[in-house]
HTML snippet that shows the backbone in 3Dmol.js (N, CA, C, O; Angstrom):
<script src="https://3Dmol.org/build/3Dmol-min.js"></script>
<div id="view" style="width:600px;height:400px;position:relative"></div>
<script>
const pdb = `
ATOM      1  N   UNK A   1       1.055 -14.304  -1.148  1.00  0.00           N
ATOM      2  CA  UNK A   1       0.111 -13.948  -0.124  1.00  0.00           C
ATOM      3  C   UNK A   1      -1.032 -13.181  -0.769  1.00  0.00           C
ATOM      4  O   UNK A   1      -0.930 -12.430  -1.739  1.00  0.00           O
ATOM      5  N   UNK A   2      -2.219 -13.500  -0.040  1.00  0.00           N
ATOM      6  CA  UNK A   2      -3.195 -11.931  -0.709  1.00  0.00           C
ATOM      7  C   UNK A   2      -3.320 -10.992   0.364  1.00  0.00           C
ATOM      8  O   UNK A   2      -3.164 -11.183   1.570  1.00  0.00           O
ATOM      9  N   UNK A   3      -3.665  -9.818  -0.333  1.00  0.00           N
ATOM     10  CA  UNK A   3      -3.742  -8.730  -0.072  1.00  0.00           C
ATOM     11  C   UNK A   3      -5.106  -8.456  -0.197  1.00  0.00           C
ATOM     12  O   UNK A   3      -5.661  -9.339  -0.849  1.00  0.00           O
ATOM     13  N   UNK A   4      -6.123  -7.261   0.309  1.00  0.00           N
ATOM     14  CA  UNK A   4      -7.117  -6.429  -0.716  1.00  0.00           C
ATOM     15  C   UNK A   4      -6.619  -5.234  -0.571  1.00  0.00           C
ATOM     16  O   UNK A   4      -6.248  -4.637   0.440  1.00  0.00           O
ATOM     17  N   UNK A   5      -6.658  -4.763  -2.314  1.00  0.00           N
ATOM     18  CA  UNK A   5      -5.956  -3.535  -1.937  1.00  0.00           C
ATOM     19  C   UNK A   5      -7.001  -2.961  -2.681  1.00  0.00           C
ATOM     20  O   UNK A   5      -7.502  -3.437  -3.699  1.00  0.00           O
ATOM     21  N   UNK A   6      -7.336  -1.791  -2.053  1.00  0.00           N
ATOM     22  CA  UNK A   6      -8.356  -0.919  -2.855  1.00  0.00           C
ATOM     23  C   UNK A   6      -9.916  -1.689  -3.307  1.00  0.00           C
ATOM     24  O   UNK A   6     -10.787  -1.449  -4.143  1.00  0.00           O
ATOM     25  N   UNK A   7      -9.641  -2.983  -1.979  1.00  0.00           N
ATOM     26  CA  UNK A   7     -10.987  -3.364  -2.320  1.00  0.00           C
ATOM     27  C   UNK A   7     -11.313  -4.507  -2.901  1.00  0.00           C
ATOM     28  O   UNK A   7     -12.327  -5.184  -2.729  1.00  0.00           O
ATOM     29  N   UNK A   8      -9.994  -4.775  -3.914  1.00  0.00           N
ATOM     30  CA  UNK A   8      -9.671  -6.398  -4.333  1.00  0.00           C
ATOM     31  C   UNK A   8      -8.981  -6.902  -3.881  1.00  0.00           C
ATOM     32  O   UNK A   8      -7.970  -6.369  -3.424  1.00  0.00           O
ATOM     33  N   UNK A   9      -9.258  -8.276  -3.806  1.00  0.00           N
ATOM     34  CA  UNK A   9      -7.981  -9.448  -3.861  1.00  0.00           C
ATOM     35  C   UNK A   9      -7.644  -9.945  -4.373  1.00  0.00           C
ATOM     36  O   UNK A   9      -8.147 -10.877  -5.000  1.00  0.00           O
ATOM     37  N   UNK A  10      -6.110  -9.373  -4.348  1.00  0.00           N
ATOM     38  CA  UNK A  10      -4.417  -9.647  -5.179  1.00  0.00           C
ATOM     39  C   UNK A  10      -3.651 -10.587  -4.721  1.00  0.00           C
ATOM     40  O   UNK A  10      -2.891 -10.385  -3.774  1.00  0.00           O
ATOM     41  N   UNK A  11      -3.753 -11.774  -5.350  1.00  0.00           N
ATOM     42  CA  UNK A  11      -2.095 -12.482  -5.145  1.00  0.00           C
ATOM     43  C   UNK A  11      -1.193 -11.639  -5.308  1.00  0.00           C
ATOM     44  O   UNK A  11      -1.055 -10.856  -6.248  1.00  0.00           O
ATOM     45  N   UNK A  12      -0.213 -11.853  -3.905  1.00  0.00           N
ATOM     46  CA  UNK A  12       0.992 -10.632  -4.299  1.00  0.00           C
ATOM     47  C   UNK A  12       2.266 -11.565  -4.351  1.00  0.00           C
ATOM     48  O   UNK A  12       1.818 -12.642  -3.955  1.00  0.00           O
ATOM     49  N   UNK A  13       3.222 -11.692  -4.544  1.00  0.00           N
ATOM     50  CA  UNK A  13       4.582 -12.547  -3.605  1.00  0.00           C
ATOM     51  C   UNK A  13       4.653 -11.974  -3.078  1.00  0.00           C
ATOM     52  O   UNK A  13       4.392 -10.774  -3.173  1.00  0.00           O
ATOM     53  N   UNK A  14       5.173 -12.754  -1.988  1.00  0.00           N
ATOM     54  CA  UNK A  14       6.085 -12.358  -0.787  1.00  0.00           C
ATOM     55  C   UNK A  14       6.294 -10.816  -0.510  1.00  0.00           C
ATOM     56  O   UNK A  14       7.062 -10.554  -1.435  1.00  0.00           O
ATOM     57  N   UNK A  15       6.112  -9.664   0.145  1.00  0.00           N
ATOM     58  CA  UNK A  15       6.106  -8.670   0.229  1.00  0.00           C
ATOM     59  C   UNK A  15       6.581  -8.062   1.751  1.00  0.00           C
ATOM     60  O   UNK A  15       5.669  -7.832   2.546  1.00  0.00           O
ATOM     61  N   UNK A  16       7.465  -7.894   2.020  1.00  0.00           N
ATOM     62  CA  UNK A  16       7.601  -7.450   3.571  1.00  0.00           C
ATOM     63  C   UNK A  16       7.696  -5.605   4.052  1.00  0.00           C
ATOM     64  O   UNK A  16       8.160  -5.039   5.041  1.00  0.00           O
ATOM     65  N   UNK A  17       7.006  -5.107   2.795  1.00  0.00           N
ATOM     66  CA  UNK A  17       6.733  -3.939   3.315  1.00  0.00           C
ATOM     67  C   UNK A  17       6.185  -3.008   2.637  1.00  0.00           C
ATOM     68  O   UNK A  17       6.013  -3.246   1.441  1.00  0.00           O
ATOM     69  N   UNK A  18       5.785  -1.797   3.129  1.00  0.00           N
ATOM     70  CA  UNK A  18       4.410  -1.300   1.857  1.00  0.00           C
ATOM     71  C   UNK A  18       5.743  -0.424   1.194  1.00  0.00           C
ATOM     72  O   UNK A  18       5.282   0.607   1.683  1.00  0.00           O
ATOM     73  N   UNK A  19       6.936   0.038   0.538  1.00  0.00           N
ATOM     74  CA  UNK A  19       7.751   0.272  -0.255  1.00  0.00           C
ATOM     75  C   UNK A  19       7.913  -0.826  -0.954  1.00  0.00           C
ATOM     76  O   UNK A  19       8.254  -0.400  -2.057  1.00  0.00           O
ATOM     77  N   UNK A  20       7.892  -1.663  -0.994  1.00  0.00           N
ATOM     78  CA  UNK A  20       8.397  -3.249  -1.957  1.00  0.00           C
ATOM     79  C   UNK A  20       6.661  -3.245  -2.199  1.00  0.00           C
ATOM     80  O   UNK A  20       6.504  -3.414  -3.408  1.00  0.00           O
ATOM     81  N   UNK A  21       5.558  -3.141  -1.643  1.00  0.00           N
ATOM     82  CA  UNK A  21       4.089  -3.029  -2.390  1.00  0.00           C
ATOM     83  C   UNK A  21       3.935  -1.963  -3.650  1.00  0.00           C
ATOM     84  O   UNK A  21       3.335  -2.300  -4.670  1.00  0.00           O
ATOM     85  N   UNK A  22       4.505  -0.699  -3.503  1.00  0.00           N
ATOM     86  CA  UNK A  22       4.362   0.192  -4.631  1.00  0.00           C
ATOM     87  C   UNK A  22       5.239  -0.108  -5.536  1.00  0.00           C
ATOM     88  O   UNK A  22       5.026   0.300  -6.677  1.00  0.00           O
ATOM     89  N   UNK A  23       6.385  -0.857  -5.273  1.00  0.00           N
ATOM     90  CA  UNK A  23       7.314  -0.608  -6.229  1.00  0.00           C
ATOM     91  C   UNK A  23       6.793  -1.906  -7.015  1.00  0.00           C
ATOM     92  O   UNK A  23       6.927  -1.803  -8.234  1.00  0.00           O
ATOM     93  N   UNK A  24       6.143  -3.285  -6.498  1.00  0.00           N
ATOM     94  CA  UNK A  24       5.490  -4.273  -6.975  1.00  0.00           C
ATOM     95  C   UNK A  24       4.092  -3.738  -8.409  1.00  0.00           C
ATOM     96  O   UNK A  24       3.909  -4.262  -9.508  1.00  0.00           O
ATOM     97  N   UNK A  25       3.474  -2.734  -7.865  1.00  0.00           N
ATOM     98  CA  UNK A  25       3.007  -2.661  -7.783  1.00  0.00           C
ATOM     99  C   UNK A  25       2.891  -1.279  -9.657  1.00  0.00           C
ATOM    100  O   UNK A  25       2.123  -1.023 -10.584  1.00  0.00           O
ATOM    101  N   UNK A  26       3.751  -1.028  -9.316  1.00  0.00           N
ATOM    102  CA  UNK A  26       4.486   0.419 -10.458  1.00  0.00           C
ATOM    103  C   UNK A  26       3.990   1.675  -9.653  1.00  0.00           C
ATOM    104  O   UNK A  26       3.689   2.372 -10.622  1.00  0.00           O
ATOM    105  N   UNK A  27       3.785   2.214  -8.896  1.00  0.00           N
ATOM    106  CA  UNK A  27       2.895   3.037  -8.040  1.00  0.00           C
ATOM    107  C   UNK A  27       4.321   4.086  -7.631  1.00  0.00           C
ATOM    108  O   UNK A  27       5.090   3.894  -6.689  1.00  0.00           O
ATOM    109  N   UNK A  28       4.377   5.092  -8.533  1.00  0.00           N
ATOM    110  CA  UNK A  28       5.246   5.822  -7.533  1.00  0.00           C
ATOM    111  C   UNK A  28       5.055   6.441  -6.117  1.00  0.00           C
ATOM    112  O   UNK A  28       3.858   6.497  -5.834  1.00  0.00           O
ATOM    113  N   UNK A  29       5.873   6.920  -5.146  1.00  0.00           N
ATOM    114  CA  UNK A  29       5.414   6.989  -3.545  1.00  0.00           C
ATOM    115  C   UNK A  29       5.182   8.721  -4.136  1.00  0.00           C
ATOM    116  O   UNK A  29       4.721   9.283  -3.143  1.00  0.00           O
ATOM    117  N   UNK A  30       5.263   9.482  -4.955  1.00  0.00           N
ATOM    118  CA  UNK A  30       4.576  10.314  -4.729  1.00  0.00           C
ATOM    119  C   UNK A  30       2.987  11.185  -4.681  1.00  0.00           C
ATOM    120  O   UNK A  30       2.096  10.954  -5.499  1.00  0.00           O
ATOM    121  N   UNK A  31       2.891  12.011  -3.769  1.00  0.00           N
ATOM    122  CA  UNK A  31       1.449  12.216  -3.570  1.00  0.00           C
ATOM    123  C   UNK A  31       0.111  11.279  -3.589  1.00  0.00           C
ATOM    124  O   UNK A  31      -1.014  11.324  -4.085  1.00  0.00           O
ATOM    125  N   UNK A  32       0.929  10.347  -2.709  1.00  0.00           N
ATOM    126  CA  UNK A  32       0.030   9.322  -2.192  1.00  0.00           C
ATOM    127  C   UNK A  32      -0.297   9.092  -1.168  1.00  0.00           C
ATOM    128  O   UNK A  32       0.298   9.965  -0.536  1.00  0.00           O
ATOM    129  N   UNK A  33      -1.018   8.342  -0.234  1.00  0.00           N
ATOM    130  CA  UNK A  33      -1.822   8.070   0.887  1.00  0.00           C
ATOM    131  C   UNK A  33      -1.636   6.375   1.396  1.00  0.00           C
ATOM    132  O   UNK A  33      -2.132   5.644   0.540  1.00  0.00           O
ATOM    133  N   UNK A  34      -1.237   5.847   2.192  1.00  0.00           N
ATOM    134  CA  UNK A  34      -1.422   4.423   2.223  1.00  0.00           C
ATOM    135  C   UNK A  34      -1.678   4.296   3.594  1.00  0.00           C
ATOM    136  O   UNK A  34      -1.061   4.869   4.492  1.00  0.00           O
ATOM    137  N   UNK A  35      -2.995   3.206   3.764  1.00  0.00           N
ATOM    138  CA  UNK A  35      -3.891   2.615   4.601  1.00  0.00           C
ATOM    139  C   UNK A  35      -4.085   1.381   4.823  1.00  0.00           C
ATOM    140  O   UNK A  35      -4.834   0.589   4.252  1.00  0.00           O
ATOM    141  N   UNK A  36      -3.186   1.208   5.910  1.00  0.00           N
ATOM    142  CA  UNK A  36      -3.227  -0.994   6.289  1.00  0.00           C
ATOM    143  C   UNK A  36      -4.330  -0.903   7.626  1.00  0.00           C
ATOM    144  O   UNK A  36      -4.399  -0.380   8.738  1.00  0.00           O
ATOM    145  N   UNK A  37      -5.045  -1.691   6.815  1.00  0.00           N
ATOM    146  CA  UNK A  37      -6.299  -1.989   7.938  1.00  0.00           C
ATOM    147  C   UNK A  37      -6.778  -1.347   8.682  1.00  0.00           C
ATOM    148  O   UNK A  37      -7.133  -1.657   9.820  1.00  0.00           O
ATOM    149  N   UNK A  38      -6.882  -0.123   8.032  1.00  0.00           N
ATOM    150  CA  UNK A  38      -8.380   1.345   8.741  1.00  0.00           C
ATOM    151  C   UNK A  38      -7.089   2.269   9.356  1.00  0.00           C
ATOM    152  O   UNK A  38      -7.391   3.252  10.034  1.00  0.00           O
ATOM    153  N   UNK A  39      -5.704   1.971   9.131  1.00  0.00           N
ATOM    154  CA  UNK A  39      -4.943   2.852   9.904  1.00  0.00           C
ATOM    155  C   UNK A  39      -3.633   3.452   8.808  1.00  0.00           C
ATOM    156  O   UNK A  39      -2.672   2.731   8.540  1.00  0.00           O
ATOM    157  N   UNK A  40      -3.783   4.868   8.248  1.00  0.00           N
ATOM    158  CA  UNK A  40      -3.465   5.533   7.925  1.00  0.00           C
ATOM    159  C   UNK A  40      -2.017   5.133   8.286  1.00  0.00           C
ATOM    160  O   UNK A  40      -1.722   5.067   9.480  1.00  0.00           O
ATOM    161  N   UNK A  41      -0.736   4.755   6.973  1.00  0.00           N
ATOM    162  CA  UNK A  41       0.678   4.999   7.786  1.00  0.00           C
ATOM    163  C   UNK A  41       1.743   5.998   7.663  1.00  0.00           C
ATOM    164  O   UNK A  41       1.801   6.274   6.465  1.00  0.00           O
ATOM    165  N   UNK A  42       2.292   6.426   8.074  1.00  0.00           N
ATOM    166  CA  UNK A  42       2.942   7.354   7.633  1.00  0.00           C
ATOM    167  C   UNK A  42       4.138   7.418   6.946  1.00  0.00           C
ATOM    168  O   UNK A  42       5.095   6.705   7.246  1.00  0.00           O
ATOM    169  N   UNK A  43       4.158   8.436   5.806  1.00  0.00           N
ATOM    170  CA  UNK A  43       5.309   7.769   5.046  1.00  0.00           C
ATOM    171  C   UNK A  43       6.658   7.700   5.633  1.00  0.00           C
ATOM    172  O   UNK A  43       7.094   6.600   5.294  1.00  0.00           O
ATOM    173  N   UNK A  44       7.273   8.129   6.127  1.00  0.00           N
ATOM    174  CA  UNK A  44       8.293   7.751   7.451  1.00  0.00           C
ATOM    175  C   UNK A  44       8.443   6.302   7.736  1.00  0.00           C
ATOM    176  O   UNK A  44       9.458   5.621   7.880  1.00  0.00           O
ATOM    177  N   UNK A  45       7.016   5.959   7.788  1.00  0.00           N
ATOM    178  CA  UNK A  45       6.738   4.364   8.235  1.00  0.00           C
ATOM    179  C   UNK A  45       6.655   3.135   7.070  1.00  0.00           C
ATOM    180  O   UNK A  45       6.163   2.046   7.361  1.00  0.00           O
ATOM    181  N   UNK A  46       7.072   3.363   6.014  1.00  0.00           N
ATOM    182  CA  UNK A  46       6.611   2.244   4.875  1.00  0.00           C
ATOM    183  C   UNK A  46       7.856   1.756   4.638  1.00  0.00           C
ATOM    184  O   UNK A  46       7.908   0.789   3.878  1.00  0.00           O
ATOM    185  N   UNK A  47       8.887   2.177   5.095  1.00  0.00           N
ATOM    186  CA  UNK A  47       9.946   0.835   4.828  1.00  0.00           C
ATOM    187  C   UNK A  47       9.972  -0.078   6.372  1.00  0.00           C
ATOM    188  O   UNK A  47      10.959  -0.813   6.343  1.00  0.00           O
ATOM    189  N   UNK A  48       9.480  -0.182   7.201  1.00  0.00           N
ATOM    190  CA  UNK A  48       9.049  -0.601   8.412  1.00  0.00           C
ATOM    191  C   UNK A  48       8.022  -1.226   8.844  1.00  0.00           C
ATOM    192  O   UNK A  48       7.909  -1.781   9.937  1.00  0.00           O
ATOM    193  N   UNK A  49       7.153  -1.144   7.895  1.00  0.00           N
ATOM    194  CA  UNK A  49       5.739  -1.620   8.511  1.00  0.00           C
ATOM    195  C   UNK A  49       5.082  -2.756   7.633  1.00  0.00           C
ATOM    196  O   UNK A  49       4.529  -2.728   6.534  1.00  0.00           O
ATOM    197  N   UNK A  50       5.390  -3.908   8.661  1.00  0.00           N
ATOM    198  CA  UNK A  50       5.804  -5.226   7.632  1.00  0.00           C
ATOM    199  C   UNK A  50       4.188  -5.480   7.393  1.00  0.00           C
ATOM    200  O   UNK A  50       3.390  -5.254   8.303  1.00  0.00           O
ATOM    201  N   UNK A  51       3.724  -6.017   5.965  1.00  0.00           N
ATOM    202  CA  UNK A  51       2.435  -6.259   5.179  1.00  0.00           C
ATOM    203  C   UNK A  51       2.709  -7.898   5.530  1.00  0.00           C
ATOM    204  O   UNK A  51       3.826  -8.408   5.441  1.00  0.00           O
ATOM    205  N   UNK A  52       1.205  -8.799   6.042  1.00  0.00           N
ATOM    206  CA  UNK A  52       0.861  -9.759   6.260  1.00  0.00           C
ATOM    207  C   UNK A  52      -0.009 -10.281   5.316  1.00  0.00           C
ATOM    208  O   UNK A  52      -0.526  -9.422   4.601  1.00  0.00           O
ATOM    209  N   UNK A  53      -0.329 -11.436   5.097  1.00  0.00           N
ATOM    210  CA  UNK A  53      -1.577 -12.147   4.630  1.00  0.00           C
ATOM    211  C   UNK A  53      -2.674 -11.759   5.145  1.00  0.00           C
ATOM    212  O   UNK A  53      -2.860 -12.059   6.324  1.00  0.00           O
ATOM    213  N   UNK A  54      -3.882 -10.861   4.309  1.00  0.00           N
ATOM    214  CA  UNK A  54      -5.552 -10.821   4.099  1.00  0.00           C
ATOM    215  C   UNK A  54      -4.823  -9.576   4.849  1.00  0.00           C
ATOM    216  O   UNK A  54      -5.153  -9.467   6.030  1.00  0.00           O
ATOM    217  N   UNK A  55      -4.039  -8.774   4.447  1.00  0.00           N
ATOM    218  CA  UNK A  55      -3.856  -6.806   5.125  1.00  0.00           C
ATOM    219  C   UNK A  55      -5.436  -6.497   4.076  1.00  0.00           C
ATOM    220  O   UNK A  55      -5.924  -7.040   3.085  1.00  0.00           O
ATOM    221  N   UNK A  56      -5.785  -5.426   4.893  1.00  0.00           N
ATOM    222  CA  UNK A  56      -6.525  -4.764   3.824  1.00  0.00           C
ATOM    223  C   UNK A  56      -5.830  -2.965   3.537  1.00  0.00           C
ATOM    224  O   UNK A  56      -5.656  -2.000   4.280  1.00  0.00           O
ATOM    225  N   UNK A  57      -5.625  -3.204   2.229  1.00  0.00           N
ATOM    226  CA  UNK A  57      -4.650  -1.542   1.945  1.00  0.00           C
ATOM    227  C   UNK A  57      -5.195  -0.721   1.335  1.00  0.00           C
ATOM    228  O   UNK A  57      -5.297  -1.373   0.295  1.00  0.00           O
ATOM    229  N   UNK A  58      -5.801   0.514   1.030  1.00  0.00           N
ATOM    230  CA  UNK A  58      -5.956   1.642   0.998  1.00  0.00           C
ATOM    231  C   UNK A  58      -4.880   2.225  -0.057  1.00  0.00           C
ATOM    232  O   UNK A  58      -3.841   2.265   0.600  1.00  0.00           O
ATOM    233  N   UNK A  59      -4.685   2.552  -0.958  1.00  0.00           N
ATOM    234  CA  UNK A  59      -3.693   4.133  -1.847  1.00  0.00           C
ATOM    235  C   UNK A  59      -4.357   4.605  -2.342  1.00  0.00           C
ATOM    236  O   UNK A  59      -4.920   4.140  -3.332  1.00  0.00           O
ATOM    237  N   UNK A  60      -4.557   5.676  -1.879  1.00  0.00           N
ATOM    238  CA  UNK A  60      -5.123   6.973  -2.695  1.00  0.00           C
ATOM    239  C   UNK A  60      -4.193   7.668  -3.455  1.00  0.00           C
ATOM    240  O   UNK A  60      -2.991   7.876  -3.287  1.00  0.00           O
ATOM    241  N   UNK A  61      -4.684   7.869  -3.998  1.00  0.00           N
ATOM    242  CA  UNK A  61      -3.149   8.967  -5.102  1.00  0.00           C
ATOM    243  C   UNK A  61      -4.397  10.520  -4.825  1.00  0.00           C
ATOM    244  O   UNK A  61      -5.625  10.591  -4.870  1.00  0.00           O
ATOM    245  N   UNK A  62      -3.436  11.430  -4.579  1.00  0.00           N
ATOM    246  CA  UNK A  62      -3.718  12.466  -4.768  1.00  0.00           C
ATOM    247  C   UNK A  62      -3.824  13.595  -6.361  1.00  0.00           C
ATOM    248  O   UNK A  62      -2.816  13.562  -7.066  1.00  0.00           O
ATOM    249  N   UNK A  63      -4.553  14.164  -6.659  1.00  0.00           N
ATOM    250  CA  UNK A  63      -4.809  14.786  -8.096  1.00  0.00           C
ATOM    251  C   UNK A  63      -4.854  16.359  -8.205  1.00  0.00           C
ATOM    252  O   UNK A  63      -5.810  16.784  -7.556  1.00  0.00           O
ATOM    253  N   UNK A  64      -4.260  17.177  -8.705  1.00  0.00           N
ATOM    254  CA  UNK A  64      -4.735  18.478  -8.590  1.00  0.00           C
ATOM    255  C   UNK A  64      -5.133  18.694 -10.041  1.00  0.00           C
ATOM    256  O   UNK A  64      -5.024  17.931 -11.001  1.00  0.00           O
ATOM    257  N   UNK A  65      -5.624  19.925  -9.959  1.00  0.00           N
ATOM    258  CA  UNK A  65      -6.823  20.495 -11.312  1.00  0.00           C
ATOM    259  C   UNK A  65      -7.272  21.715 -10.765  1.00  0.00           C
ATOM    260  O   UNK A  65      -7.298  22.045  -9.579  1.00  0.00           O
ATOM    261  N   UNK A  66      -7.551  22.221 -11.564  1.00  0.00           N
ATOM    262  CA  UNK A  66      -8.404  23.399 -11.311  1.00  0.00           C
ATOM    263  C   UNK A  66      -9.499  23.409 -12.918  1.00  0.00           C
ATOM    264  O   UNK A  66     -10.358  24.276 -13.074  1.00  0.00           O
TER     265      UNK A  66
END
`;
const viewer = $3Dmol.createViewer("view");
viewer.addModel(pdb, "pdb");
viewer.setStyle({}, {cartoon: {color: "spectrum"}});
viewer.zoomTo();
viewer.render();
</script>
């Protein structure tokens, strides 16, 4: 299926949820952000929230520094 994630489009396989996307993906789930189609999900929600053909996804990774 494709995806745009972050803006591109990715052939992905088969993917039925944004946990099987990061782990596809090497993306650990920490201090991250994920966004299917302008709607923020919550991490609670990513083994549940089944990813379709042309999703558009969002991960931000979060960074600290001083």
């Amino acid at each position: 299926m494709t995806l745009f994630i972050n803006g591109e489009s990715k052939s992905i396989p088969l993917m039925i949820n944004i946990v099987q996307l990061l782990d596809h993906l090497k993306i650990g789930p920490d201090r991250i952000a994920v966004e299917v189609n302008h709607k923020i999900v919550r991490r609670v929600e990513w083994q549940t929230t089944p990813l379709q053909d042309l999703d558009k996804i969002e991960i931000v990774q979060f960074v600290g520094g001083g």
